[in-house]
C-alpha positions in Angstrom: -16.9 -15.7 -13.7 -20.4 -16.0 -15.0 -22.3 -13.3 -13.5 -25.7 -14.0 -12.6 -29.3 -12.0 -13.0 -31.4 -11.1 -10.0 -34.1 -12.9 -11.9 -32.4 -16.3 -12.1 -31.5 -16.0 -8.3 -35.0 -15.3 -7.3 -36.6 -17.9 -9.5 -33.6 -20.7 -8.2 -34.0 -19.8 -4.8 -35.5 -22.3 -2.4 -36.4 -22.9 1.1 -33.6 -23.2 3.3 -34.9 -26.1 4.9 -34.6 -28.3 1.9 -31.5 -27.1 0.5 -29.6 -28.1 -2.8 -29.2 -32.1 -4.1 -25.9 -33.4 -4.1 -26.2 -33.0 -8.4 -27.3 -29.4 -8.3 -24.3 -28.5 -5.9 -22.1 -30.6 -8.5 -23.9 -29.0 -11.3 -23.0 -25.6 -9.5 -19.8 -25.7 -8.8 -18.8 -27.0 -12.2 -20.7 -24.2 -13.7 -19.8 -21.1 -11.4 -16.6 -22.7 -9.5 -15.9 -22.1 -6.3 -17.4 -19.5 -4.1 -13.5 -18.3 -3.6 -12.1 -14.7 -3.9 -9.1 -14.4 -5.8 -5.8 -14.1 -3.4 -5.2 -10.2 -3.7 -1.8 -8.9 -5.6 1.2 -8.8 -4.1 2.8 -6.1 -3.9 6.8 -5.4 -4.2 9.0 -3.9 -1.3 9.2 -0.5 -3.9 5.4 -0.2 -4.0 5.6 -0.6 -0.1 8.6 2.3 0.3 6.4 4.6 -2.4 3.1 3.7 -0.1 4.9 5.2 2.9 5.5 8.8 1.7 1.8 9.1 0.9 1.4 10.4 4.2 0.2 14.1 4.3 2.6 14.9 7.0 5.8 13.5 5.3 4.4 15.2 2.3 5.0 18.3 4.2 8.3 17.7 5.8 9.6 16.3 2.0 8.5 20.1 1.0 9.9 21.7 3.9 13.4 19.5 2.9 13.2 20.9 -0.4 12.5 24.9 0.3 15.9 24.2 3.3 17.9 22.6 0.5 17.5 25.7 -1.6 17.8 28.3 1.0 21.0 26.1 2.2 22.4 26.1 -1.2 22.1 30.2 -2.5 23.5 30.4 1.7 26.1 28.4 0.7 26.7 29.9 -2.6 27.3 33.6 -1.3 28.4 32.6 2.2 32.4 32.7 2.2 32.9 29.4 4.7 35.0 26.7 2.5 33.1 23.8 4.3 30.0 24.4 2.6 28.0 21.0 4.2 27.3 22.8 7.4 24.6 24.5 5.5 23.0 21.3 4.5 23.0 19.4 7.9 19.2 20.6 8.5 17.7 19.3 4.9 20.3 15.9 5.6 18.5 15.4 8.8 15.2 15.8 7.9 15.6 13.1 4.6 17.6 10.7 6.9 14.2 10.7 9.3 12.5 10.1 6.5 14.3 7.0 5.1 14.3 5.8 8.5 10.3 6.2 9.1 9.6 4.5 5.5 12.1 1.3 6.4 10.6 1.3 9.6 6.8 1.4 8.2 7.9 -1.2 5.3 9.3 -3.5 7.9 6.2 -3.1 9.8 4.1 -3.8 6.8 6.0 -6.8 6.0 5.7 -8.1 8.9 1.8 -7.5 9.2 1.8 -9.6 5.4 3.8 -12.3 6.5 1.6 -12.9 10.0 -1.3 -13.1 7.8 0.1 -15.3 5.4 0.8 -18.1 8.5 
């Protein structure tokens, strides 16, 4: 891309009635290209999984998975119960929503990319 001054765009400029010749479009176009912008970047199904816990609210309920797994786990630890995964069912739950929001919102997005694409 060339860029161009304001000075050379207010000097070239003309009325809008005549327009540009058929040789100073040619001339144009070989000399700046097309007046095209560039497709944007892809990006991969991981970027698009990431992109879905950048939400403030699943922020929060990731933390609040966290603090339950720890206070599940020193339960667990000084609890006497042999099955030990009934402590963990709350923090399980609260993941599993999780996944299932971001394949939901990644299915969604993917869908939204492909409709444009058509």
């Amino acid at each position: 891309r060339v860029p161009v001054s304001t000075q050379k765009v207010a000097f070239d400029s003309r009325p809008a009635a005549r327009g540009l010749t058929k040789d100073e479009v040619q001339q144009k176009l070989e000399q700046y290209g097309l007046n095209e912008l560039d497709p944007p970047k892809q990006q991969t199904w991981l970027e698009l999984w990431i992109a879905q816990f950048d939400d403030r609210l699943v922020q929060i309920l990731l933390a609040v998975a966290t603090i339950s797994s720890l206070s599940s786990f020193t339960e667990a630890m000084g609890s006497s119960d042999e099955n030990i995964l009934n402590f963990f069912v709350e923090p399980f739950i609260i993941l599993l929503i999780l996944m299932i929001n971001a394949a939901v919102g990644v299915s969604q997005q993917l869908s939204a990319i492909n409709s444009l694409d058509a």
